[in-house]
N, C-alpha and C positions, 0 to 999 in steps of 0.2 A: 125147023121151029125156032134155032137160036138167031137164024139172021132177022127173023120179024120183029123180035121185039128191040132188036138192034136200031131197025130202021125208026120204029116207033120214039124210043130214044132221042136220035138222031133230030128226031121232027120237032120233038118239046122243046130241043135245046136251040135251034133253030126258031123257031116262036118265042121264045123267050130273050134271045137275043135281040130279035127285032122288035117285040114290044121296049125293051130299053132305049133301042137305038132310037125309037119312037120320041121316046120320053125328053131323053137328052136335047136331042133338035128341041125338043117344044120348051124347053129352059131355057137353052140355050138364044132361042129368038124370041122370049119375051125378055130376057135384058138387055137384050141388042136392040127391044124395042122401050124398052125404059130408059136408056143412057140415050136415046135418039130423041125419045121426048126433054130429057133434061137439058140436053144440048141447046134444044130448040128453046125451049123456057129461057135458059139462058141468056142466047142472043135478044129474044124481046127485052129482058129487063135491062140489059146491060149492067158491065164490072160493075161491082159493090165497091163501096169506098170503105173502108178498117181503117178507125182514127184509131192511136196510140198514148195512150194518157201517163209518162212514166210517173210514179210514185214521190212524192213530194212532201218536204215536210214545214210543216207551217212554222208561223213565227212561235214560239213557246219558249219556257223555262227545265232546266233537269238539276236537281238537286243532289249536289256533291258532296260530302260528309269525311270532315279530315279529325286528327285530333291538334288540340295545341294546349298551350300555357296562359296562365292569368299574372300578368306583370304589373309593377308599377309604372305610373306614365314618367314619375323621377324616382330614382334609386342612384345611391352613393356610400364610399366608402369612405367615411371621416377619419382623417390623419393628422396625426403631432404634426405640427410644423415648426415646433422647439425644442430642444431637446431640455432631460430637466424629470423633477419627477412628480408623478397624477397626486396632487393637492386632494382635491375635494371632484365625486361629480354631485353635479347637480338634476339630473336624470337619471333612467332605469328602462328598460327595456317596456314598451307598452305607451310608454309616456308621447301625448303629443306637445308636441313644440310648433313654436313662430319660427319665422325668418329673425336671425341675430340674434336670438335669444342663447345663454351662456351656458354649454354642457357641461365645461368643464374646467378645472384649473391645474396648471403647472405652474412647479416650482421649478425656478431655474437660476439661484441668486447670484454663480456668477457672471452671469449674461448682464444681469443689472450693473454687477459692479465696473461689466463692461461697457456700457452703457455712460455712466458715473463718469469713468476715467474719458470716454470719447469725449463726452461734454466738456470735460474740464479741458482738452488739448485744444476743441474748438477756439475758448472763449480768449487761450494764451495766441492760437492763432490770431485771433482776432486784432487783441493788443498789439501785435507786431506787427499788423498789417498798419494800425493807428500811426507805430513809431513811426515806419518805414517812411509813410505818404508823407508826413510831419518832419521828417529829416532830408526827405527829396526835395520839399520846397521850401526850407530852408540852405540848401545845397544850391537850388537856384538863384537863389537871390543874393551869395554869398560869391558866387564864381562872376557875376558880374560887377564887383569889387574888386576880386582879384584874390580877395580871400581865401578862397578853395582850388584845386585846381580841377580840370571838367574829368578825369580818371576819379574822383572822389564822387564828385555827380554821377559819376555813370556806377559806382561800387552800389551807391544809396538806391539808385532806379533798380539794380539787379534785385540786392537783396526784398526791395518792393516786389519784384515779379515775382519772387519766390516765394514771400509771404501770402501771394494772392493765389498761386498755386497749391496751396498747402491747403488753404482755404477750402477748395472744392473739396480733396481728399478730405479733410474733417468733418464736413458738412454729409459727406455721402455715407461715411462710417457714424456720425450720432443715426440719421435715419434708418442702415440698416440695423443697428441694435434695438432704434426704437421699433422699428417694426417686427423683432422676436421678441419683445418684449411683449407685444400688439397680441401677438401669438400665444401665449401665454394662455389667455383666456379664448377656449377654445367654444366657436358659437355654429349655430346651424345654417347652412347655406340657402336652407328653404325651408316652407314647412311641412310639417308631415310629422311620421311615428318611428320612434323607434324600434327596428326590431331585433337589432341584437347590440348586446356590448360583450368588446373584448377585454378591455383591462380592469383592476380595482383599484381602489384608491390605492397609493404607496409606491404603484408601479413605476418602473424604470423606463421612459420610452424615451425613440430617439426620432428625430425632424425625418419626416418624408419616409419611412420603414415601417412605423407603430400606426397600427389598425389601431381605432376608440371603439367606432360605434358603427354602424351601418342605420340610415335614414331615408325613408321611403312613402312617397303619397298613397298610400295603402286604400285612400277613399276615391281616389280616381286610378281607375285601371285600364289597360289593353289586352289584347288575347294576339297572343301573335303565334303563329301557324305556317308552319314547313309544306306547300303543293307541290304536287310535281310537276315534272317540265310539261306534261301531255298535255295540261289544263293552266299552265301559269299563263297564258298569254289575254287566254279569257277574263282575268281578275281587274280589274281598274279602282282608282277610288272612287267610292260612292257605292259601290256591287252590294247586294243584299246578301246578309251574311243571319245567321239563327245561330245562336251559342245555348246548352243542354250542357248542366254539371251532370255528371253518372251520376245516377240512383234516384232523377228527377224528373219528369214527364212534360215540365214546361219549356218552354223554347223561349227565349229573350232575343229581341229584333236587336239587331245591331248592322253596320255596315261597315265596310272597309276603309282604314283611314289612309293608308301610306303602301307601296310595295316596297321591297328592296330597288326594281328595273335589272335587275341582275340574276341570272340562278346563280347557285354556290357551286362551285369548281367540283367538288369532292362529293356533295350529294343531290346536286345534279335538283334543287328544287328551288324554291322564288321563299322567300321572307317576308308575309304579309301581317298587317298588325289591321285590327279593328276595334273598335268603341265597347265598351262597355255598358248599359245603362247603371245611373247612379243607383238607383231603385233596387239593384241586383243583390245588393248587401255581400257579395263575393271577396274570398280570399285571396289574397295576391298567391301564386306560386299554385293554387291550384289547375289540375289537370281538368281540360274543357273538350265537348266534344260541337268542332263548327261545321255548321251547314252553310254553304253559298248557292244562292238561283243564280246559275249564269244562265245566260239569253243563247238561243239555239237561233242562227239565222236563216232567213227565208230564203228558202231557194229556187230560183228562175226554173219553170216549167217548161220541156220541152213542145215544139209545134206536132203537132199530129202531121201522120203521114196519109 
């Protein structure tokens, strides 16, 4: 009785394996016959052509955003050029000035008295130079008499060169006294405002050392602005530039006047200066923040394969 149901066993697992083995084949030769039809497909249409389109960026603008400074287009440091002591000024810090108009006055009287005494040494040069000529050609006309001998002629011609020598050197010393004299009154190289003074009246100052006053176009300004190397090359004059004081939402058109052509050694960026509008009513020495649209170039599309 235990081997029947053995065999019975035997038989299901037997049937069952062949129903699989069944199955398998019939999978297995429908995609044997699905990859046969593809194939075929295939050959009818013939290769497919796959263009390749690589990604490309058109001609446009990208906006750069640095910080910089609001400069004057002239700024200077006005200096004694006498020495001598501050008279009188005739300004104050705020004040606008012309071109030549008189800041200030030094006292310096014995520059004058030098002055004084050069003129006086001139006018005896002068005189001597009179005798001299005046005793030369009387010397002349005296040696062809017999009257004189030509060693007197030639003392008379000497002391002549020497008086005409002298000449220059007097002549070059009244001008340079008259010109610290010139000095004296101390005037503005340009126009513009002042914005600060260093001495008061009574002071002590000496030629070429003593700070006055410092003078600056305060109504015509620049923005000059430190970029880096990555982007200094893109910048030229004419480049559209937007200047934003902090704490204000409007943008003022401006563009680029000038670069350095150089980076700076040490921080390695370009020194660019741009316009101001006059309309801005901006302080000189304020902090700006600039925007420039540089041009992003088109670039050549590759051929499809």
């Amino acid at each position: 009785m235990t081997s029947q149901p053995r065999r019975r066993i035997s038989r299901a697992l037997l049937l069952c394996l062949l129903v699989l083995l069944l199955l398998a084949g019939a999978v297995v030769q429908r995609l044997l016959s699905r990859a046969a039809q593809a194939q075929r497909a295939a050959r009818r249409e013939g290769a497919r052509r796959v263009l390749i389109v690589p990604a490309q960026a058109e001609g446009s603008s990208v906006g750069l955003q640095f910080t910089g400074t609001l400069r004057p287009l002239e700024a200077t440091t006005v200096m004694a050029r006498t020495s001598g002591y501050l008279r009188h000024l005739e300004i104050n810090i705020g004040d606008q000035v012309r071109q030549g108009q008189v800041l200030a006055s030094i006292e310096a009287p014995e520059v004058v008295d030098q002055l004084r005494s050069a003129r006086a040494k001139l006018q005896e040069v002068q005189e001597n130079i009179g005798f001299s000529q005046t005793q030369v050609e009387r010397y002349q006309r005296l040696v062809s008499r017999g009257a004189v001998s030509k060693q007197e002629v030639e003392g008379a011609q000497s002391r002549y060169n020497s008086a005409n020598a002298s000449l220059s050197s007097a002549q070059a010393e009244v001008e340079r006294l008259s010109a610290l004299v010139a000095y004296q009154r101390v005037t503005a190289p340009f126009a513009g405002v002042i914005t600060r003074r260093y001495v008061d009246s009574g002071a002590l100052v000496s030629a070429g050392t003593t700070a006055l006053f410092d003078i600056a176009t305060t109504r015509a300004l620049k923005a000059l602005v430190d970029v880096p190397q990555g982007v200094a090359q893109g910048l030229v004059q004419g480049t559209r530039a937007y200047l934003q004081v902090p704490g204000s939402e409007e943008e003022l058109e401006a563009q680029v006047i000038r670069t350095a052509e150089a980076l700076s050694s040490t921080t390695r960026t370009l020194r660019v200066e741009t316009t101001v509008p006059p309309e801005a009513a901006l302080l000189a020495g304020a902090y700006i923040r600039v925007r420039f649209e540089l041009s992003r170039p088109r670039q050549r599309a590759l051929p499809g394969r």
